[in-house]
C-alpha positions in Angstrom: 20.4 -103.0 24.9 23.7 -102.6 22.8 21.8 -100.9 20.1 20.3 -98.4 22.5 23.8 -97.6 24.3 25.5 -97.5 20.9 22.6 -94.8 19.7 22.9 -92.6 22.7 26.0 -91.8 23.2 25.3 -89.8 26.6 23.9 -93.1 28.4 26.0 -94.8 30.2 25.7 -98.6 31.3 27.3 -97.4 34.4 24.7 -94.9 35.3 22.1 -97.2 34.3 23.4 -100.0 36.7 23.0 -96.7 39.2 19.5 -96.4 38.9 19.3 -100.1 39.1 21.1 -100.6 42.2 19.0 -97.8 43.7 15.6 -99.1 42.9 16.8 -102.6 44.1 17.1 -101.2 47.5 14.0 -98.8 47.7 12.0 -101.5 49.2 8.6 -99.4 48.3 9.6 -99.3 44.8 8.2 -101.8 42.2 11.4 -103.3 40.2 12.3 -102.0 36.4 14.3 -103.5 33.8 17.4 -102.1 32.0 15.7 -100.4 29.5 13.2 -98.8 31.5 15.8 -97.5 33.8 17.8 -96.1 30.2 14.2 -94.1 29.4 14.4 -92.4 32.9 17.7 -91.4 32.8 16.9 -90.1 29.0 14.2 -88.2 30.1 16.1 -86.6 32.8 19.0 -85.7 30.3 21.2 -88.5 32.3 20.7 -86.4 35.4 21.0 -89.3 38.0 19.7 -86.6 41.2 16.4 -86.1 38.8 16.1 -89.2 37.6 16.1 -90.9 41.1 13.3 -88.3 42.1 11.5 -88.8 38.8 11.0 -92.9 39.3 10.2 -92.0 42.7 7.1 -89.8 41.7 6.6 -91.7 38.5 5.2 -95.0 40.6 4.0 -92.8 44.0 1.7 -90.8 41.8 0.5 -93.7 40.1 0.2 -95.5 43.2 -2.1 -93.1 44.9 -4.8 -92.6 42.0 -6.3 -96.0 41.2 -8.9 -93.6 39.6 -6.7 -93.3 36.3 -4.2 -95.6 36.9 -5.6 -98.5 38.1 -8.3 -100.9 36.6 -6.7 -101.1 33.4 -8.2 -103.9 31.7 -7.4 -103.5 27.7 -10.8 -105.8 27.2 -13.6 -104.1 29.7 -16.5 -102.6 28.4 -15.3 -99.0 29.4 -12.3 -99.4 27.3 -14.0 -100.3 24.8 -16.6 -97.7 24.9 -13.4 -95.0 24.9 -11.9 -96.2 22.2 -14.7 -96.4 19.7 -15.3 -92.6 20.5 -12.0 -91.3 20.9 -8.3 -91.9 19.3 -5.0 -91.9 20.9 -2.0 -93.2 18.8 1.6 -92.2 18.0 2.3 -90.9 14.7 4.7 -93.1 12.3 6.3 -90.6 11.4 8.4 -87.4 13.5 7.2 -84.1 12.9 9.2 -81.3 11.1 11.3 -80.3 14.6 12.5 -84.2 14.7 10.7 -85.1 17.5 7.5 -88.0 17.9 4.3 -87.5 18.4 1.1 -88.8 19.9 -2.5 -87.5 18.1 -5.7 -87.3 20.2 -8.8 -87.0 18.0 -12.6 -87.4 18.4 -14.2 -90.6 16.5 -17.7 -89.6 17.2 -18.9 -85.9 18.0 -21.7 -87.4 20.3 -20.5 -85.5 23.7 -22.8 -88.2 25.4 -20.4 -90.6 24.7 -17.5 -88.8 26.2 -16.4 -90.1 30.0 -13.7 -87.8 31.1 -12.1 -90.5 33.8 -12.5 -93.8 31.7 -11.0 -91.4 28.7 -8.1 -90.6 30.7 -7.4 -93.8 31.9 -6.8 -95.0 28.3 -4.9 -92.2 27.4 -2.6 -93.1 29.4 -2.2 -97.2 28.7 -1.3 -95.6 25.1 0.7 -93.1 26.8 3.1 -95.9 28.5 3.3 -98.0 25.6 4.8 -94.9 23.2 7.0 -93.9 26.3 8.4 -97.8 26.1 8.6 -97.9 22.2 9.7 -93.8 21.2 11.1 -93.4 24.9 14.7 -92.8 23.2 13.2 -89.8 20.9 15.0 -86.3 21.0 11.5 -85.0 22.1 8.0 -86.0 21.8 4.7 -83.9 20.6 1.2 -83.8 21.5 -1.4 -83.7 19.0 -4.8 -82.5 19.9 -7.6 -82.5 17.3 -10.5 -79.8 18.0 -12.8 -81.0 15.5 -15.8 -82.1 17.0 -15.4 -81.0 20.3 -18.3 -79.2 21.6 -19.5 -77.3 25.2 -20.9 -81.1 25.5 -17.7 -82.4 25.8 -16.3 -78.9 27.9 -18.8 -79.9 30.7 -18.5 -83.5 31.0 -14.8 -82.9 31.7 -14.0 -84.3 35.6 -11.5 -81.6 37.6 -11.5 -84.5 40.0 -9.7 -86.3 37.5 -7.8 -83.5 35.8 -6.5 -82.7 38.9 -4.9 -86.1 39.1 -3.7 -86.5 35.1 -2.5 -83.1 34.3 0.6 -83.0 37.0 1.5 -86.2 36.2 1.4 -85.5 32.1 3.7 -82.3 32.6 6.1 -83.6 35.2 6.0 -87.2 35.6 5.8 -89.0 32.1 9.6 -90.7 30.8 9.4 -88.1 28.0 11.1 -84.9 26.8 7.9 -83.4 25.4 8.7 -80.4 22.8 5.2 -79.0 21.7 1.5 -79.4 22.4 -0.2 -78.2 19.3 -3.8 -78.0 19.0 -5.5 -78.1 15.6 -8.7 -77.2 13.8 -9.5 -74.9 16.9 -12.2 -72.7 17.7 -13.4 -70.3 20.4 -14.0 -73.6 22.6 -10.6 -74.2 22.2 -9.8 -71.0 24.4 -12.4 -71.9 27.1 -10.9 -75.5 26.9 -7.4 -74.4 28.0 -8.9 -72.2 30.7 -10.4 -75.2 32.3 -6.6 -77.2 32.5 -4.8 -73.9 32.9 -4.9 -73.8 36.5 -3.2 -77.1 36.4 -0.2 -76.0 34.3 3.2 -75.0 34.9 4.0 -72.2 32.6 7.0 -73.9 31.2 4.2 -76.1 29.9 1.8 -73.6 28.7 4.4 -72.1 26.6 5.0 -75.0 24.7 0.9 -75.1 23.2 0.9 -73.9 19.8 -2.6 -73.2 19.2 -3.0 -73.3 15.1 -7.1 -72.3 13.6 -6.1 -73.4 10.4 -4.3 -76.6 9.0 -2.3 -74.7 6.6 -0.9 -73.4 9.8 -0.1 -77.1 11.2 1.5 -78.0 8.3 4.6 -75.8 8.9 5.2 -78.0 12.1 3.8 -81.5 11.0 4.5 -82.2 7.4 0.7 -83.3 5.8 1.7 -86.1 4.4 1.8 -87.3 8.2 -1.9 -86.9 9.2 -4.4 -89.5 8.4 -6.8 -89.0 5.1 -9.1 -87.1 7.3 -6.9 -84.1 8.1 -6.0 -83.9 4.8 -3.1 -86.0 4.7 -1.4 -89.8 3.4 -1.3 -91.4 6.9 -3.7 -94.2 7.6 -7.6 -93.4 7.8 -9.2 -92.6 11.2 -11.0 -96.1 11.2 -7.4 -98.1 10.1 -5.6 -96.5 13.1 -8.4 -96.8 15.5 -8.1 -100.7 14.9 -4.0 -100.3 15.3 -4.7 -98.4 19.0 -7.5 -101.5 19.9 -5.2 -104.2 18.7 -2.0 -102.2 21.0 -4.2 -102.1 24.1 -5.1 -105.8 23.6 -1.6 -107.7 22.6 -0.3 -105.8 25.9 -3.2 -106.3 27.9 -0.9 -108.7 30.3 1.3 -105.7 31.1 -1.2 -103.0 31.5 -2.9 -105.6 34.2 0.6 -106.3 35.6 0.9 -102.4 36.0 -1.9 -102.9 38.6 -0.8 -106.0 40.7 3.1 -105.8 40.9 3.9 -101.7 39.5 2.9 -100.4 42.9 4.4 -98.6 45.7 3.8 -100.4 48.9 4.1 -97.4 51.3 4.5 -99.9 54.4 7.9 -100.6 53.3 9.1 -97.1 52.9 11.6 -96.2 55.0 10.7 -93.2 57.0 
């Protein structure tokens, strides 16, 4: 931890200790570790009022939809299934406004193939382990790929499950997020947004930068950081979908652990 306190200059060991001595007496509240309570605070701006209320809803939410949250074995057949269709994975590199960023992309066009709940599920065991290894970033990016996406895919998406990811992706997530930008877009892309629009603050919406041409993403995300299938020097689609398998799998003990002892027990909250 002496690296990340010598980094950051705002955090303060004090304030962390804070946090640590207030989780220690939330009963409810699952324990965290130094270094998780340091990503809070950063993602609050060292706020110790919003950080307190963003741990709180952080594990609550989590708590209380098993649906995406729970059942997170990194070796069942449904994750396996998501991720030979569909790629989530952190860039190596930041994009042009400093901050990192996470790309989502279609393996296989096959809208058959898409489950909209198991998808989400796995989106976000990749989402937790950027937030523990990029957590310190000045801001963090979302990367959405278009290509491929069809009125298959639209219509196979769950509001169910929407309902329960989307608030916790925009409010609840350790992370300062900068920009969502969505590439190689089309009409869909439009009727896309309408479906999750409902579920978005507006501070959110106005961070989407919607871009129907590449040339276009490049101002924000220099090429050279996509893989060789968005025209870029990155890794190839089939390299990093092996790197996000072989993440979910070494950390398949945590992401298991998230179910069993990362849960509120609402009997022991004090009323």
């Amino acid at each position: 931890m002496d690296d990340i306190y010598r980094e950051n200059k705002e955090l303060n060991k004090s304030d962390v200790e804070e946090i640590l001595t207030w989780i220690n007496n939330q009963s409810h509240l699952p324990k965290i570790t130094e270094y998780e309570a340091a990503i809070f605070l950063h993602a609050r701006y060292y706020e110790l009022t919003e950080t307190k209320k963003l741990i709180e809803m952080y594990f609550t939410h989590r708590t209380k939809n098993p649906s995406i949250f729970g059942n997170r074995d990194a070796h069942a057949e449904e994750v396996k299934l998501v991720t030979d269709n569909l790629l989530f994975i952190p860039f190596s590199k930041p994009l042009c406004d400093g901050s990192s960023a996470l790309l989502v992309t279609l393996l296989d066009d096959d809208a058959k193939k898409f489950n909209c709940k198991a998808s989400l599920r796995v989106g976000t065991m990749m989402v937790d382990w950027w937030h523990m290894n990029h957590g310190f970033s000045s801001s963090a990016s979302v990367v959405v790929n278009m290509k491929g996406a069809s009125l298959g895919h639209l219509i196979r998406l769950s509001i169910m499950s929407l309902r329960v990811f989307v608030p916790f992706a925009q409010e609840y997530v350790p992370l300062r997020i900068k920009h969502i930008h969505f590439i190689n877009t089309n009409r869909l892309t439009q009727r896309f947004i309408g479906v999750i629009k409902p579920f978005l603050k507006k501070e959110i919406i106005d961070l989407m930068c919607i871009h129907t041409t590449m040339e276009s993403a490049y101002e924000y995300i220099p090429r050279e950081n996509f893989p060789a299938e968005l025209g870029g020097t990155w890794k190839t689609f089939a390299e990093l979908q092996q790197d996000m398998k072989e993440i979910l799998t070494k950390n398949s003990k945590y992401f298991l652990e998230e179910d069993t002892e990362r849960a509120v027990n609402e009997s022991l909250r004090i009323k």
